[in-house]
Every structure is written in structure tokens, then in C-alpha cells.
VOBA-1610 file (N, C-alpha, C; in pm, whole numbers, padded with zeros to 5 digits, always signed):
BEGIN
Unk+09842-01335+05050Unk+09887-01209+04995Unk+10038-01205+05008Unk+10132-01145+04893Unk+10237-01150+04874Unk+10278-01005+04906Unk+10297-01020+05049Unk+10429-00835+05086Unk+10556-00823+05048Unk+10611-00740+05061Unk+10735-00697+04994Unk+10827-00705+05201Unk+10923-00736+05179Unk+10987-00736+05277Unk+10974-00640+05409Unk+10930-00642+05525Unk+10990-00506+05653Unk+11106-00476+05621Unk+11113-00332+05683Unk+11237-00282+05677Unk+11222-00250+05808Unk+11368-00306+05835Unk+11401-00329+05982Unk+11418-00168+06053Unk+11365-00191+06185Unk+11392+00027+06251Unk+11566+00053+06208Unk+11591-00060+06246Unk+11779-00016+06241Unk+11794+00051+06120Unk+11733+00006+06039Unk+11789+00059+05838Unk+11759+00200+05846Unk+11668+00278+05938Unk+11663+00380+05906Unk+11825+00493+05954Unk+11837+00532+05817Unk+11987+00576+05830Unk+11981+00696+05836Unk+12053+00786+05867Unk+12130+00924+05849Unk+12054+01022+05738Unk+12058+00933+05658Unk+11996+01019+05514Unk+11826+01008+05501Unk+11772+00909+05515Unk+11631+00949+05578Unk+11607+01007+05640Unk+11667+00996+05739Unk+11615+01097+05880Unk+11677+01274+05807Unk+11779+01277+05705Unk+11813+01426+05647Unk+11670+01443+05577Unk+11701+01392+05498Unk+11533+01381+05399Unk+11412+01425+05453Unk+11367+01370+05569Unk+11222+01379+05607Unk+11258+01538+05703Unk+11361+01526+05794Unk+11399+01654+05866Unk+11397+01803+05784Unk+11489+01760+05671Unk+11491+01877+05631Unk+11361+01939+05569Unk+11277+01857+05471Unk+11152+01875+05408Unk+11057+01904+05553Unk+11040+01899+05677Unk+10950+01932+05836Unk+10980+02122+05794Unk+11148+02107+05772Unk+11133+02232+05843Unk+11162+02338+05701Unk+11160+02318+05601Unk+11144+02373+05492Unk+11009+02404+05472Unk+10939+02316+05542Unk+10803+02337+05513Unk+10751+02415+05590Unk+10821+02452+05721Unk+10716+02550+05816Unk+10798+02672+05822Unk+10890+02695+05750Unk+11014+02808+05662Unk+10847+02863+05554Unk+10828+02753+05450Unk+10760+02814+05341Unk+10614+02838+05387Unk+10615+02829+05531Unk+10447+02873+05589Unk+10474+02990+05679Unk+10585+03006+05737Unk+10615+03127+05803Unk+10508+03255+05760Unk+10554+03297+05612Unk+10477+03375+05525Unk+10342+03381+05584Unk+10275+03285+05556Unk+10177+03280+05545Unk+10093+03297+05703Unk+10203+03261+05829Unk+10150+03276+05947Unk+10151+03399+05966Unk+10217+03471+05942Unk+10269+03597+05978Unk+10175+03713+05927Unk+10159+03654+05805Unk+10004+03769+05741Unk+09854+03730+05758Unk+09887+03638+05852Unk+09731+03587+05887Unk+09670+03506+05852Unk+09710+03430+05696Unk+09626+03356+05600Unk+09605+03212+05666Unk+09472+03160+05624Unk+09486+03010+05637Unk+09631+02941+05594Unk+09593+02830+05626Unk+09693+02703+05580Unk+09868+02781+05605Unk+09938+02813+05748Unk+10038+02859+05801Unk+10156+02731+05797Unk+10201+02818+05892Unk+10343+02659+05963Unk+10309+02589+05971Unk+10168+02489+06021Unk+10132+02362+06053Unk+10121+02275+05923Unk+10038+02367+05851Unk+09988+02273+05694Unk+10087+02250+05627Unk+10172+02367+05586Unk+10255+02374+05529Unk+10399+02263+05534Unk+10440+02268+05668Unk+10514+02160+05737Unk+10467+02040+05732Unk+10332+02052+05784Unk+10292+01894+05742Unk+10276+01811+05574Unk+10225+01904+05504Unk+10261+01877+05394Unk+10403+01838+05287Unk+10460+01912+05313Unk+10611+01891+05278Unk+10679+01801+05319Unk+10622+01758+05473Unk+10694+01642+05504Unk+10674+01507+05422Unk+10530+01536+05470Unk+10417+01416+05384Unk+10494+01353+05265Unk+10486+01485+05180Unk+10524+01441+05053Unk+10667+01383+05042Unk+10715+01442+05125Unk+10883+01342+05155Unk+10899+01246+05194Unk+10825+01186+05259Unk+10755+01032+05343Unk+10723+00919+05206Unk+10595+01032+05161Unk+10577+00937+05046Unk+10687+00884+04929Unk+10801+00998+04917Unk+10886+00981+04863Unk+10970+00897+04879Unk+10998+00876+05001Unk+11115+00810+05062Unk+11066+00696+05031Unk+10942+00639+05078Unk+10894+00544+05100Unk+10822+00476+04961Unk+10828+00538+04872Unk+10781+00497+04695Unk+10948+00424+04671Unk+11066+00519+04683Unk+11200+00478+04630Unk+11241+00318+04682Unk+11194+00339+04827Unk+11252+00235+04884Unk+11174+00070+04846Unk+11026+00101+04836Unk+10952+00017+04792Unk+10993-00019+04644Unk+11020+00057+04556Unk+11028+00049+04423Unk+11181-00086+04391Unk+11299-00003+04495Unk+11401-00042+04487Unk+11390-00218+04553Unk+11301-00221+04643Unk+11257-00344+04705Unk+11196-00462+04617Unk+11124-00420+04522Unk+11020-00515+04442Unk+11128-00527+04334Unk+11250-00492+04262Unk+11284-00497+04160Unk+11220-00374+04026Unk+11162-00247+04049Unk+11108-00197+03977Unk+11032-00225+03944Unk+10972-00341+03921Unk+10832-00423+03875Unk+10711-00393+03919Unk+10643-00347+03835Unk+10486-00425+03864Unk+10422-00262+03929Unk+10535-00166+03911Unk+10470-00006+03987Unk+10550+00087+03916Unk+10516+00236+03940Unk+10545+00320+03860Unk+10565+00451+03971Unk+10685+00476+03993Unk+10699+00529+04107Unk+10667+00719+04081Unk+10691+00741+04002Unk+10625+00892+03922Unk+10456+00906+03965Unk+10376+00813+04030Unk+10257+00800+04087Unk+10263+00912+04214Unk+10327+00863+04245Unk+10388+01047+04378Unk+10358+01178+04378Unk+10350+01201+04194Unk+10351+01344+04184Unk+10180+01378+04172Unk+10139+01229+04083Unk+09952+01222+04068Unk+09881+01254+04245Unk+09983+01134+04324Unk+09883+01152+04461Unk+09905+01325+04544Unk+09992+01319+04518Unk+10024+01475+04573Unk+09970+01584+04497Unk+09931+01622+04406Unk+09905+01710+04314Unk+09736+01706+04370Unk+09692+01554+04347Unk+09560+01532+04388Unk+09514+01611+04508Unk+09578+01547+04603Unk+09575+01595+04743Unk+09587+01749+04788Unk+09699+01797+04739Unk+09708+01973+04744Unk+09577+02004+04656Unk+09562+01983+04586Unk+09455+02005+04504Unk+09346+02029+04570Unk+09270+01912+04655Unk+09142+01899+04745Unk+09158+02022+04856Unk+09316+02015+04905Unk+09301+02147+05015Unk+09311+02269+04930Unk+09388+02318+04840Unk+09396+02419+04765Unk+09255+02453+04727Unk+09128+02377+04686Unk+09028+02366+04658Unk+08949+02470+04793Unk+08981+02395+04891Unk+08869+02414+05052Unk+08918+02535+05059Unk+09078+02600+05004Unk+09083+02739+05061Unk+09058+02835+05010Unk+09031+02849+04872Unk+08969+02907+04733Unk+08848+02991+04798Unk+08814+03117+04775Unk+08701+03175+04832Unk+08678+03255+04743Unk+08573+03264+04657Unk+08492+03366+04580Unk+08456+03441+04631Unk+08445+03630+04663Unk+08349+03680+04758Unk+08343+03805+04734Unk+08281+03877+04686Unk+08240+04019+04675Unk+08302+04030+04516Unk+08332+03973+04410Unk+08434+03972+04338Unk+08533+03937+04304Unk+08582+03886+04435Unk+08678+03897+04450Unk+08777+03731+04495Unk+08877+03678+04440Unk+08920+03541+04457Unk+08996+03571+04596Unk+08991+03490+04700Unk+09129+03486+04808Unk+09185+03421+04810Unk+09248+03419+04888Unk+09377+03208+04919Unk+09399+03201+04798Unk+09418+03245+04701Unk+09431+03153+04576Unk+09629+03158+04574Unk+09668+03236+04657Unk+09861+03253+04646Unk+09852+03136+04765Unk+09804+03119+04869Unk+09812+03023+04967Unk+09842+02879+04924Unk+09714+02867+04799Unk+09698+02734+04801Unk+09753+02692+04688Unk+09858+02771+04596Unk+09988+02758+04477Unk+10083+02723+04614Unk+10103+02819+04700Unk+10200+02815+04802Unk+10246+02648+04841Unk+10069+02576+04887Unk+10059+02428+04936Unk+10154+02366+04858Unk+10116+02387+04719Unk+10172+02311+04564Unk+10326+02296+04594Unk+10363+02433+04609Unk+10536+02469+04643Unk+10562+02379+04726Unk+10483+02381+04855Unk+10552+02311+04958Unk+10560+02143+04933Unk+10446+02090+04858Unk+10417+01931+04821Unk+10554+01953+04724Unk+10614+01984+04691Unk+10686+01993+04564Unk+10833+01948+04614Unk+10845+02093+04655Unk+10968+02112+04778Unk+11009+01936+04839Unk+10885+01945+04918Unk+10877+01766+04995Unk+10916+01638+04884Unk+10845+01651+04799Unk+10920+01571+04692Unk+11032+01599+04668Unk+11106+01662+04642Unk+11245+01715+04616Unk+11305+01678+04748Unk+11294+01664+04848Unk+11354+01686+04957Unk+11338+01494+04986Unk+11243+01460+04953Unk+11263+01287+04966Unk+11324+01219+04873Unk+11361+01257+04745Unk+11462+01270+04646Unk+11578+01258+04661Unk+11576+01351+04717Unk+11752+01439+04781Unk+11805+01487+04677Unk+11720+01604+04617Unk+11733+01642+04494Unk+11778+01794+04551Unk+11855+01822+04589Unk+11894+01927+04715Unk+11917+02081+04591Unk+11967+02072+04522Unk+11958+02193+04438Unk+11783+02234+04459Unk+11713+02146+04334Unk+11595+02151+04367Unk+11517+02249+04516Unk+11545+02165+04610Unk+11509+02265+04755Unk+11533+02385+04745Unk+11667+02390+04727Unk+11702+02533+04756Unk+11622+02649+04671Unk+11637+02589+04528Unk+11562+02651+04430Unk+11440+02729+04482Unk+11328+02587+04516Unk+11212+02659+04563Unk+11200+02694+04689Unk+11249+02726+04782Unk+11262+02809+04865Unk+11310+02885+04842Unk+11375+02928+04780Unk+11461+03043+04774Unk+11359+03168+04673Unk+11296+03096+04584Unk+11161+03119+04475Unk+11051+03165+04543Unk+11011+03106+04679Unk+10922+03157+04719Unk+10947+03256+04798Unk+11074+03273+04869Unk+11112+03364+04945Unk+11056+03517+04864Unk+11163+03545+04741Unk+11142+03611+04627Unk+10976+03591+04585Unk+10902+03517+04608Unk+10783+03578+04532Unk+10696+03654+04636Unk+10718+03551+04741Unk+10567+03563+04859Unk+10644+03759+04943Unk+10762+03736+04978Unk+10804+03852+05054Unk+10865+03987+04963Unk+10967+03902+04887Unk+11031+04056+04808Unk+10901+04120+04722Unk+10817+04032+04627Unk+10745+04139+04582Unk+10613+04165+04608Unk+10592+04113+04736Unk+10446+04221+04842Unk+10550+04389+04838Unk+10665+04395+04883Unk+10691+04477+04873Unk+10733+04559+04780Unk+10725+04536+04660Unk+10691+04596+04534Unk+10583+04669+04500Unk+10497+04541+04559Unk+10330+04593+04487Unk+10310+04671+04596Unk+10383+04661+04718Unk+10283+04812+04779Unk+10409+04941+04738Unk+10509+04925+04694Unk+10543+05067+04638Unk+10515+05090+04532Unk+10425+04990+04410Unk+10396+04998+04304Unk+10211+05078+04327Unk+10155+05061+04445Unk+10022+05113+04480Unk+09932+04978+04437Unk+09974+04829+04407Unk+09870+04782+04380Unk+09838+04649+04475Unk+09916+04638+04582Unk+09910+04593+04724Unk+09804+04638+04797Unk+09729+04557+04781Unk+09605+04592+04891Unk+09551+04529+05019Unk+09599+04601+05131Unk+09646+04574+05252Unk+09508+04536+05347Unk+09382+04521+05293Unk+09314+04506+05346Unk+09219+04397+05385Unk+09304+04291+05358Unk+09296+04100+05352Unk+09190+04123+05222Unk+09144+04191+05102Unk+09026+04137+05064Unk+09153+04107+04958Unk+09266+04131+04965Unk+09362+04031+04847Unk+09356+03934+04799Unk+09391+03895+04698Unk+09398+03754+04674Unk+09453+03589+04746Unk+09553+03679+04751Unk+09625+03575+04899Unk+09621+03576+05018
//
């Protein structure tokens, strides 16, 4: 079997370690929300996910850049991740009295797999973007909808 070269511990530089760091804690930033109002999938998932997906990132570029571009298709990142949020976004989905839950949670996951890609990128606008997007969706307008009367405070919400 034909491997593609180790990469030696030393190579890991400055900017990986920004990459994977910053996407840890962006990610348990974009779960805060979610710990705080109780919902499944909090700081842990959330963080872990985002990282994930920055790992995989890092680690698709570097491979890609390693083989000569050949023979792979590094845009495969967004299929395995999409997949993956998908299966948990799936488990947190709850039909019940009528009524859908988790369903803002597990868009939320999406954000954060996203974010993590962007953040193994170093597509740094990007980051900011969606954090800053979710800030504005998940917090400024809960507080809308409950001065609008259609915030309903009694977990049977959607999210």
C-alpha cells in the first residue's frame, strides 16, 4: 500500500494550532445558547463539532497539498460533514403533541460544522460572519418574539 508522507509533530505550526483553537472555542461560543436554555446538543457538541470539522479541514488541505491534488477531491468535507450533522440533527428532531422541537438546535449543529470548516480554511471573514449570524438569530430575536407574543416559553418550542 502506497501512503502519502507523515507529517512530522514539529510541522505543526502557529496557524494550525489558530485554526483548530479558534474553531474549539467558536464552537462552545455557538452552544452557549443552547446551554443556557436547556436544549440538547450545548457547549460540548457544539465545540466538538466545529472543531471536528476544522480537523477535517486542516487535514483534507494538507493531504490534498501532499498528493499533488491528484486522485481526490477535497470539497468531499462539506458531503462528510453535512452527512454527519445530519445523523445528529436527525436523533434531535422530536415530533410530539404536534408539535416539532430541536429543530433550531440541530440547523444550529449545521452552523457550527460550517463555522469549523471556515475556521480550518482560515476563511476568517467567514467566522465572524456566522457567529456573529447566530448571535443575531438564536439571542436578539427570542427577544423579539417574546415582545412580539409569539415566544413560547414553555420548552414545547421548536428549539
Amino acid at each position: 500500500m502506497d501512503l502519502n508522507p507523515a507529517t512530522a509533530l514539529h510541522e505543526i505550526d502557529f496557524e494550525v494550532l489558530l485554526r483548530l483553537a479558534l474553531a474549539a472555542l467558536i464552537g462552545l461560543l455557538l452552544g452557549l445558547d443552547r446551554e443556557l436554555r436547556g436544549h440538547p446538543a450545548g457547549l460540548r457538541t457544539h465545540g466538538l463539532i466545529c472543531f471536528t470539522a476544522a480537523a477535517m479541514t486542516v487535514s483534507m488541505i494538507a493531504l490534498y497539498r501532499q498528493i499533488g491534488g491528484s486522485r481526490m477531491d477535497p470539497l468531499r468535507i462539506f458531503e462528510a460533514s453535512g452527512a454527519f450533522v445530519g445523523i445528529v440533527g436527525a436523533g434531535l428532531i422530536v415530533f410530539s403533541g404536534g408539535r416539532v422541537k430541536n429543530l433550531t438546535t440541530a440547523a444550529h449543529l449545521w452552523l457550527a460544522a460550517v463555522a469549523g470548516i471556515a475556521c480550518g480554511a482560515g476563511q476568517w471573514p467567514l467566522v465572524a460572519m456566522a457567529a456573529g449570524v447566530s448571535v443575531v438569530m438564536l439571542t436578539l430575536l427570542s427577544v423579539v418574539e417574546k415582545r412580539l407574543g409569539t415566544y413560547d416559553d414553555d420548552s414545547e418550542r421548536e428549539d
